[in-house]
C-alpha positions as CSV (number, residue, x, y, z in Angstrom):
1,X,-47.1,14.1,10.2
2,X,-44.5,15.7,12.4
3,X,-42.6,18.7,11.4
4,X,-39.4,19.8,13.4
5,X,-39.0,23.6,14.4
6,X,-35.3,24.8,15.0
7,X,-36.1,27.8,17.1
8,X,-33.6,30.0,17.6
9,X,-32.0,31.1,21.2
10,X,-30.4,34.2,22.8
11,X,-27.2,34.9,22.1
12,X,-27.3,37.5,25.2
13,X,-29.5,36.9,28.2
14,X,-30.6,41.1,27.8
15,X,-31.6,40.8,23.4
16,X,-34.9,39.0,23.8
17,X,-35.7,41.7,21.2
18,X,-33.3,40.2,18.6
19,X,-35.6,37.0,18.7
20,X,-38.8,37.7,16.3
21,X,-42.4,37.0,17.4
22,X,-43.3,34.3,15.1
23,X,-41.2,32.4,17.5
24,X,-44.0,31.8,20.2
25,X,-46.2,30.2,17.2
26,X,-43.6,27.6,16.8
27,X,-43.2,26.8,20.1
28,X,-47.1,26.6,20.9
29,X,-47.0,24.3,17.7
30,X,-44.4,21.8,19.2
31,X,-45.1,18.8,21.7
32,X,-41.4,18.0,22.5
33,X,-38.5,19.9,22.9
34,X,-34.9,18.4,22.4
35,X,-32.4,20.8,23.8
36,X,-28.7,21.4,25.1
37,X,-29.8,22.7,28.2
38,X,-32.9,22.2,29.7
39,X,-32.6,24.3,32.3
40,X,-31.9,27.5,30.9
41,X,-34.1,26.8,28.0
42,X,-36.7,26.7,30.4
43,X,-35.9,29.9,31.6
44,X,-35.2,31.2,28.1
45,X,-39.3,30.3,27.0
46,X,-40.3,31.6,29.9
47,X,-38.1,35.0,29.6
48,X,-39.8,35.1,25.8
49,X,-43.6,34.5,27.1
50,X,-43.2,37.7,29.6
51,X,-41.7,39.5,26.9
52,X,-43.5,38.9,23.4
53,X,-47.0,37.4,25.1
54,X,-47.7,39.5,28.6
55,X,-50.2,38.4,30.4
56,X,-49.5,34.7,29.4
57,X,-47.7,32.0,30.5
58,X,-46.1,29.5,29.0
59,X,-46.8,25.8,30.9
60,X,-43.6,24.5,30.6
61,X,-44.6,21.5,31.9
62,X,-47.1,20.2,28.9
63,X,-44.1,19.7,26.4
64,X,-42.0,16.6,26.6
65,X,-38.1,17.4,27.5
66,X,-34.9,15.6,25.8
67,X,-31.2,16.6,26.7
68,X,-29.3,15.9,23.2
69,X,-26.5,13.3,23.6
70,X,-25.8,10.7,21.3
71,X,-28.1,8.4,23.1
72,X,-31.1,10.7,22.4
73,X,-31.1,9.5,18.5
74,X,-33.5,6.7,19.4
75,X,-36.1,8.8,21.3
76,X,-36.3,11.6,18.7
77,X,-36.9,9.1,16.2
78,X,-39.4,7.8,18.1
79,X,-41.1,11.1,18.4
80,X,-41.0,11.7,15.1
81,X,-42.7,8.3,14.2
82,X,-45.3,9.4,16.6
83,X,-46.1,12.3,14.5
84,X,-44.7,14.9,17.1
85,X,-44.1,18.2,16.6
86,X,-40.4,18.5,17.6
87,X,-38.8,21.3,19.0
88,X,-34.8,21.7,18.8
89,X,-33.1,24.5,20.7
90,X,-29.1,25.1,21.4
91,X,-27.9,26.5,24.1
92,X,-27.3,30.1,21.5
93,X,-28.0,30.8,18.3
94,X,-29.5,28.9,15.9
95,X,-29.7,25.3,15.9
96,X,-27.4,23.4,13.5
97,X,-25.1,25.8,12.8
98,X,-21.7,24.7,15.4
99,X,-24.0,22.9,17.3
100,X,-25.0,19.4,18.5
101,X,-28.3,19.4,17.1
102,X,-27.4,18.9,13.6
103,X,-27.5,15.2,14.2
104,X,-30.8,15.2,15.0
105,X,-31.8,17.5,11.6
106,X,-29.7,15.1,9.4
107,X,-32.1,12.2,11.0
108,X,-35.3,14.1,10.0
109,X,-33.8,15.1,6.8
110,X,-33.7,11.0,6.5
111,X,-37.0,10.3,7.8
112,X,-38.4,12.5,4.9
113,X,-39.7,14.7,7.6
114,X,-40.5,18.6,7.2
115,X,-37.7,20.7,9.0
116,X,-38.7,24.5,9.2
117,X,-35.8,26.5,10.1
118,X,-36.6,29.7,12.0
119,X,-35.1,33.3,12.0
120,X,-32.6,34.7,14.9
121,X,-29.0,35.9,15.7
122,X,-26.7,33.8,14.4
123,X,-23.2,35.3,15.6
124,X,-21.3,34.1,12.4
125,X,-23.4,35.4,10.3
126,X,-24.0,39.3,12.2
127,X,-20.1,38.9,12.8
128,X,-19.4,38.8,8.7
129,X,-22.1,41.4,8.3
130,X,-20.4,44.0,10.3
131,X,-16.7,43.1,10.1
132,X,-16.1,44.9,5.9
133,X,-14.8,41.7,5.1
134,X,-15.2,39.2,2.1
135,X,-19.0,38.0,2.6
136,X,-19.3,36.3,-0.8
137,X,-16.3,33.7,0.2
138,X,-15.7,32.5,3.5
139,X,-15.4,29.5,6.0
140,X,-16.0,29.0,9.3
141,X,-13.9,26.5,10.8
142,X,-14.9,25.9,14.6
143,X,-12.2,25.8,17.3
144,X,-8.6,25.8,16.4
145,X,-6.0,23.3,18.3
146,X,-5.3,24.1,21.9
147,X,-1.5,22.9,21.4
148,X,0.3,26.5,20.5
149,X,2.4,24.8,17.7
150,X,-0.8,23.5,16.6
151,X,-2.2,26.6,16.8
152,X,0.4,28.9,15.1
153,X,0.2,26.4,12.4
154,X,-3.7,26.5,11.6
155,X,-3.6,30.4,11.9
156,X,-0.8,30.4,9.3
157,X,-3.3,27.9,6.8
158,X,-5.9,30.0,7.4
159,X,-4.0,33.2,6.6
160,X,-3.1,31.6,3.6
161,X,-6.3,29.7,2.1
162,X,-7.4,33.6,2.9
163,X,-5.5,35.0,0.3
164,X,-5.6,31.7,-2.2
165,X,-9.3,31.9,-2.3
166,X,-9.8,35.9,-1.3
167,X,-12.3,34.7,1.4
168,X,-13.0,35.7,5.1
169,X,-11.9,32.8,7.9
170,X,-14.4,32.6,10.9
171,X,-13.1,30.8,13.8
172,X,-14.5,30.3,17.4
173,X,-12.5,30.1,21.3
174,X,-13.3,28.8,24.5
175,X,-14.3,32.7,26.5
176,X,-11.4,32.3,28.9
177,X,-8.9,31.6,26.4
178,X,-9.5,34.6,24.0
179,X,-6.7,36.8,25.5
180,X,-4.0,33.7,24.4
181,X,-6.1,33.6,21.0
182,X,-5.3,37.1,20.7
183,X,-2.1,37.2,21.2
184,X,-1.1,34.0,19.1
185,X,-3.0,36.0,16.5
186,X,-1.1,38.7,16.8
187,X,2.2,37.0,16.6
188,X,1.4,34.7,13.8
189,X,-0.1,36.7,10.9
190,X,1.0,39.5,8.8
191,X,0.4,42.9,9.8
192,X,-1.1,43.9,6.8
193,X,-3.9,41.3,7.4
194,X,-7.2,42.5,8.9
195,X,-8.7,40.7,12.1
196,X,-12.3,41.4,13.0
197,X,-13.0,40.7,17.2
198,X,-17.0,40.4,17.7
199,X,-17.9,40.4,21.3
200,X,-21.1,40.2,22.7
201,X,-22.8,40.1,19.5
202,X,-26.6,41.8,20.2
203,X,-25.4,42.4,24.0
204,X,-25.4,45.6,26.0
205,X,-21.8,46.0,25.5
206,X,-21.7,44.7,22.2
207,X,-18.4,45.6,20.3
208,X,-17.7,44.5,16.5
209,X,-13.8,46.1,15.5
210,X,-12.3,45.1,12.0
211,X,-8.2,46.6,12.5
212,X,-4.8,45.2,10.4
213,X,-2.9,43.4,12.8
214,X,-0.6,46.1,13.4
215,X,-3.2,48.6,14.7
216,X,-4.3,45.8,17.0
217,X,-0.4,45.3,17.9
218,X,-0.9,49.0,19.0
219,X,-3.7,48.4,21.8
220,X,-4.1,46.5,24.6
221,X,-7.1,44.0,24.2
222,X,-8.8,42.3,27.3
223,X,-12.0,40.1,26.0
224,X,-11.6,37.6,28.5
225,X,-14.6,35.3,29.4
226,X,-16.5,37.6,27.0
227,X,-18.0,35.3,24.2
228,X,-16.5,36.5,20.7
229,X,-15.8,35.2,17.2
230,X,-12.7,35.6,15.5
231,X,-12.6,36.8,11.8
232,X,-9.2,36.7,9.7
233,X,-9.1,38.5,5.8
234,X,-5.5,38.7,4.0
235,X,-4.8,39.6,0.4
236,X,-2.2,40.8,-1.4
């Protein structure tokens, strides 16, 4: 009977030591891996082996390799009817959570198949931890709109669902916009309203800041092409 792992990832090349050891058990116990990126998933076992198992090495090459796309539906149920061990890994973080592989989990979840989820940084999750903010209400909502309009708009929903509901809203941006992000932020919502910038959540230069809008009004912010996750908390 198969069983599918969702084995968590680095969320910064240097924090192989926010990834637990049971991880290597799951991995040994899998025959095919369906991933975002092989490459660097590759790299990313390997990285693990040296670090949690010296001495060993991981043959990379014994496990089967998918990419997931929407045409990789077919093979994984395959695998799974071949009573496979599967293997899903994003490209960082933990699978399922604002990621591609929750297509595949919502298959096995179908198929009646045993889906073990596994510990590991989640950046949503350490974000809301460490921001002060509502952690018994909130929403993550992905990616807002690129358009600016669009943009000002959502901030101005979420700003207000925030106080309707008292609840924290988590949103995400493309690295090399985050200096726009910023800025629209800071333009849109009320200065009494707190914004918490994660960046480089378990990296070297890790920095989690919760500040009202006007104290962030008061500093200059440069996060550019630095991966971070936007949190938003208003009340009255």
């Amino acid at each position: 009977m198969a069983t599918v792992y969702l084995i968590p990832s680095l969320l910064a090349e240097e924090s192989l030591d926010a990834i637990p050891a049971y991880i290597t058990d799951a991995v040994r116990n899998c025959q095919v891996f369906f991933v975002e990126n092989e490459r660097t998933t590759r790299r990313y076992l390997k990285l693990l082996w040296k670090s949690l198992l010296p001495g060993q090495e991981i043959v990379i090459d014994d496990y089967e390799w998918f990419v997931i796309s929407e045409n990789t539906t077919t093979d994984f149920i395959q695998k799974i009817k071949e009573g496979k061990n599967i293997g899903i890994i994003s490209e960082a973080g933990c699978p399922g959570i604002a990621d591609p592989g929750q297509t595949l989990i919502a298959i096995a979840q179908e198929m009646n198949v045993d889906v073990k989820p596994l510990v590991g940084p989640n950046s949503i999750l350490l974000a809301l931890m460490a921001s002060g903010m509502n952690g018994q209400q909130f929403q993550f909502v992905g990616y807002l709109p690129i358009d600016n309009q669009q943009r000002t708009k959502a901030l101005k929903e979420l700003e207000n669902e925030s106080i309707k509901k008292n609840s924290t809203q988590i949103f995400i941006e493309t690295p090399y916009r985050n200096n726009q992000m910023i800025d629209t932020i800071l333009k849109t919502c009320s200065s009494k309203t707190k914004l918490c910038i994660a960046v480089d959540i378990t990296g070297k230069n890790e920095s989690i800041r919760t500040k009202t809008i006007s104290e962030w009004q008061k500093e200059k912010t440069d996060i550019h092409k630095r991966p971070a996750i936007f949190l938003l908390y208003s009340h009255h």
